[in-house]
N, C-alpha and C positions, 0 to 999 in steps of 0.2 A: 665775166665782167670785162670788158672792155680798156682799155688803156692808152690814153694819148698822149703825147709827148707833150711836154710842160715848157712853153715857152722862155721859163726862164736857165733852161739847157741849153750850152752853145757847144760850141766845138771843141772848150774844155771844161764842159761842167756847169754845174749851178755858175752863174752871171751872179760879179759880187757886188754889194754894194759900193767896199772898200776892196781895194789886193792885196789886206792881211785876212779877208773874209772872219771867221769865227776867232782865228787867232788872237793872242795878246798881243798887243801893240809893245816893241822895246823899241828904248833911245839909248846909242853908246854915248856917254861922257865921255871927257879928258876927267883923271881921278881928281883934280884941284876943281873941277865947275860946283858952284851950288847951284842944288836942283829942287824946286816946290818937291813938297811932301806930299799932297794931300791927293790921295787916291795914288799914290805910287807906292810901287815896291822896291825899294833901292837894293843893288847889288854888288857889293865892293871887291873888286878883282883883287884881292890880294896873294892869289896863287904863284903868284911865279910865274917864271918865264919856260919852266922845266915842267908846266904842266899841258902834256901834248899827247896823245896816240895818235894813233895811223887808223883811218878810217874805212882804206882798203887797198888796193895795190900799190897805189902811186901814192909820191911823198906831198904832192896837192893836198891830200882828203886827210892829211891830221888837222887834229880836231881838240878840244880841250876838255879834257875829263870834270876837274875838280868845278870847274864852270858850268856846265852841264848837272854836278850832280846840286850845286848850288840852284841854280833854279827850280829843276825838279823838284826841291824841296819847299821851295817858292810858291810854286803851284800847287803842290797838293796840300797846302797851307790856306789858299785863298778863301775858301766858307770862312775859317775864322778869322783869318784877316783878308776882307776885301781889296781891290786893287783893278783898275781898270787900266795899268801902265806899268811896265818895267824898265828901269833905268839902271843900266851896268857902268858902273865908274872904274875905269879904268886907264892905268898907262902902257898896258902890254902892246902888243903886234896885233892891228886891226884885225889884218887878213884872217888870221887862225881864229879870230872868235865869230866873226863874219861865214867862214867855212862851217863852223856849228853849226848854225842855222840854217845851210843848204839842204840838208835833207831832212826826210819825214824819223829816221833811222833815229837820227842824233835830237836835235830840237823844233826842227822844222812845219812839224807835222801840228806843235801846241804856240809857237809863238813868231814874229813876224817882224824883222828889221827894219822899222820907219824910216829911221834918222840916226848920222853915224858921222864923225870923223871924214876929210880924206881919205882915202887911203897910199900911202905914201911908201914903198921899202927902202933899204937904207940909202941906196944911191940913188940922190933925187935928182940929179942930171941924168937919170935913162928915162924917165916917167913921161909918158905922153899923155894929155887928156883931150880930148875932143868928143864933139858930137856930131855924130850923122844924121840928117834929116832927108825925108821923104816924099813926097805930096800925095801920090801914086800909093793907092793901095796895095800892099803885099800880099804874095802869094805864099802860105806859111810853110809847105815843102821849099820853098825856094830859101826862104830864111832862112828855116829849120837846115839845109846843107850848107849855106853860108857858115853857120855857128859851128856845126860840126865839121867843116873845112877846116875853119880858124884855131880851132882848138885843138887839131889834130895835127894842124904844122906848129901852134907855135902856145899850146894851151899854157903853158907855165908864165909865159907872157902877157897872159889875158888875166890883167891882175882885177879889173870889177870891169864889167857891163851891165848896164839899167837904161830901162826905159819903157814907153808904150808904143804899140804899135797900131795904125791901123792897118788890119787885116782884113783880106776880101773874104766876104760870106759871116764876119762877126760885127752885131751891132753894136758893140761898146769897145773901146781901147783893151788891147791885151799888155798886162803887163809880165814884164821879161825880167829875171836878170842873171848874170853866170858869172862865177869866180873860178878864175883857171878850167879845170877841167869840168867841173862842176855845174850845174844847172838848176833851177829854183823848177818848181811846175809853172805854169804860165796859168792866169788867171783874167779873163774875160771881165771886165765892170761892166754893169748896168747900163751905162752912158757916158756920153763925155762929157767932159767938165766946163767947156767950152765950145766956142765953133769952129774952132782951129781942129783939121782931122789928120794933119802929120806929124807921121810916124818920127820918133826922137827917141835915141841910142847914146847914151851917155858912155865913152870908152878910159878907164882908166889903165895903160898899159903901158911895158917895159919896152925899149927899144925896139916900138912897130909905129911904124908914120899912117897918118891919117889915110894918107894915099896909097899905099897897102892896102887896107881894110877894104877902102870906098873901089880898089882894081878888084880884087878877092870877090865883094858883094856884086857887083856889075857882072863879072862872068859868070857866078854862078846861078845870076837871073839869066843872064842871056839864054846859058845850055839849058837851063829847067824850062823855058819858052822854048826854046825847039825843037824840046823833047817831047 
């Protein structure tokens, strides 16, 4: 039997409709929001602030246990009680619950960060936010060593990155995003959602100026072209 490649395979995988693909869709509250009920499964962070491991060498990758086992228990709940949303209310430390969700390991692999809070650490005069944009289609090695530059000089400082990219040789936006050291898979959509095809990198970070990042990304397009 014969076997041809399925159009809807890109360069990472099944092309999704959405870039939570099969995933649950979660929203973080603040614990004071009211949030509709109906088709939601609500999850009340009442853990503490002492609920944390270490997800693997470096002190980026803890992760929230009693959190973790609270939704798993969420999910393997859903036949009898359906739910098409999950909503965690909480007042804890964004980052560390956000870090749950990066990988396939921890929660990654069954649910999917919509919609969340800032993210803010405590001294809010270091916090940079900005965005980069692009016109010019990306070359994804070239990104791909951009990120891994950035995170290799200053990953503790790379408090959230999100965004889509146009990439050359993918017909629909990719979407990105990395906390700290850490990395989401990147997920190809169907299409774009518009006719707008630039690339847009949302940076929420500790004491690194915009213009770092946009010198950092620049040279390491340049060397990746002529190499």
């Amino acid at each position: 039997m014969l076997h041809f490649p399925s159009p809807d395979i890109g360069m990472f995988g099944r092309r999704q409709r959405h870039a939570r693909g099969h995933r649950v869709a979660v929203t973080i509250v603040s614990g004071a929001d009211d949030v509709a009920t109906d088709h939601v499964a609500i999850v009340a962070d009442n853990f503490g602030s002492d609920d944390i491991a270490p997800s693997g060498n470096c002190p980026c990758c803890t992760v929230r246990v009693e959190l973790q086992r609270a939704l798993r228990h969420v999910l393997a709940a859903r036949d009898r009680q359906p739910f098409s949303r999950v909503v965690i209310k909480t007042d804890e430390e964004l980052g560390l619950i956000l870090r749950t969700f990066a990988t396939d390991r921890a929660l990654g692999a069954a649910f999917y960060v919509e919609d969340h809070p800032p993210i803010a650490p405590r001294s809010l005069d270091d916090v940079r936010c900005f965005v980069l944009t692009e016109d010019v289609p990306l070359d994804w090695n070239a990104f791909s060593r951009f990120m891994t530059a950035l995170t290799a000089l200053r990953g503790v400082d790379v408090l959230h990155v999100k965004g889509m990219l146009n990439v050359a040789g993918c017909r629909g936006p990719v979407v990105v995003q990395f906390l700290q050291h850490l990395a989401h898979q990147p997920v190809e959509l169907q299409g774009w959602p518009d006719n707008d095809r630039a690339s847009r990198l949302a940076f929420t970070t500790r004491n690194i100026e915009e213009r770092c990042v946009r010198d950092l990304f620049s040279a390491v397009r340049a060397l990746s072209t002529s190499s």
